[in-house]
C-alpha positions in Angstrom: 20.6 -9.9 54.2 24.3 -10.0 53.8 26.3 -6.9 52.4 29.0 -7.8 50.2 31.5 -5.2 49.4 32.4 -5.2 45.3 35.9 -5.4 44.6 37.5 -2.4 43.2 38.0 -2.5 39.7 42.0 -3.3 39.0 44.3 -0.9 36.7 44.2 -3.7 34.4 40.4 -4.1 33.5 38.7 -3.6 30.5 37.4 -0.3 30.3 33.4 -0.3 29.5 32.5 1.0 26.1 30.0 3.9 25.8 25.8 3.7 24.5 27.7 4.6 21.1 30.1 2.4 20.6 27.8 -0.7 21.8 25.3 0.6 19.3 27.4 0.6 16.3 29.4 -2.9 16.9 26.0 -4.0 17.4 24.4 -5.7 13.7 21.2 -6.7 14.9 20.5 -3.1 16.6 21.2 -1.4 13.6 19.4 -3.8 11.4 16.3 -3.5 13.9 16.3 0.8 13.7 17.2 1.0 10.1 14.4 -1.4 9.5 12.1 0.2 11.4 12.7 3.6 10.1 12.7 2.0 6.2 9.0 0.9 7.1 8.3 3.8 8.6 9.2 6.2 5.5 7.2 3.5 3.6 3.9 3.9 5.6 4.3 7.4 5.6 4.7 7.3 1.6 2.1 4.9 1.3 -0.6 7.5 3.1 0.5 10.0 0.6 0.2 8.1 -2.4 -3.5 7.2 -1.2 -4.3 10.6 -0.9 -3.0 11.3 -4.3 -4.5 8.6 -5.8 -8.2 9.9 -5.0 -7.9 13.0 -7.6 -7.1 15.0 -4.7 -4.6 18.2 -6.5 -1.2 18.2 -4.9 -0.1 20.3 -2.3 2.7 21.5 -0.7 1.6 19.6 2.9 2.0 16.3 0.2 5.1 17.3 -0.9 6.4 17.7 2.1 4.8 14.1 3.9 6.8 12.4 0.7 9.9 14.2 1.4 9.8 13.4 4.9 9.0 9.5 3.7 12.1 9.7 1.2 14.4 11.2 4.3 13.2 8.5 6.6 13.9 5.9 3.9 17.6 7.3 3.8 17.9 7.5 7.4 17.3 3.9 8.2 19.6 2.8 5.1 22.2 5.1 6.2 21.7 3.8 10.1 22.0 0.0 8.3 25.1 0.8 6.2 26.8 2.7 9.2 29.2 5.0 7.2 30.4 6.6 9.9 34.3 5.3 10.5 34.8 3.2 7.3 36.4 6.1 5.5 40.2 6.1 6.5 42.3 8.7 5.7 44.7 8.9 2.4 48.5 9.8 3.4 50.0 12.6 1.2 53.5 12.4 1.7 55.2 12.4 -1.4 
């Protein structure tokens, strides 16, 4: 087995982007978690609507498994859309 020293990196190179920055230039992540979380706030709503739909009354456990569904819908479209940097800021100087 041979040992090879790696070169030092020079002042010059790129420097490597962080998890977060990979993750949001990334389409096909985001499209891939959004979508999973969309079908997961869909199952999730789909178990409470079959519970509802045996005559069962409402409770507040329901209420709360379709709020969770809802904020796990908005989640994943939220992760899809990736709002986070597209606002830009107005100038004010008049």
């Amino acid at each position: 087995m041979s040992t090879v020293a790696e070169p030092a990196p020079t002042a010059g190179a790129a420097a490597v982007s962080s998890p977060r920055e990979r993750f949001q230039s990334c389409w096909s992540c985001r499209l891939l978690s959004g979508g999973g979380l969309i079908a997961g706030g869909l199952y999730v709503f789909r178990a409470a609507k079959s519970v509802m739909r045996t005559g069962a009354p409402p409770t507040i456990g329901l209420a709360m498994q379709l709020t969770f569904a809802a904020s796990l819908g908005a989640w994943g479209i939220v992760l899809i859309a990736d709002p986070v940097g597209k606002a830009q800021k107005s100038s004010t100087d008049e």
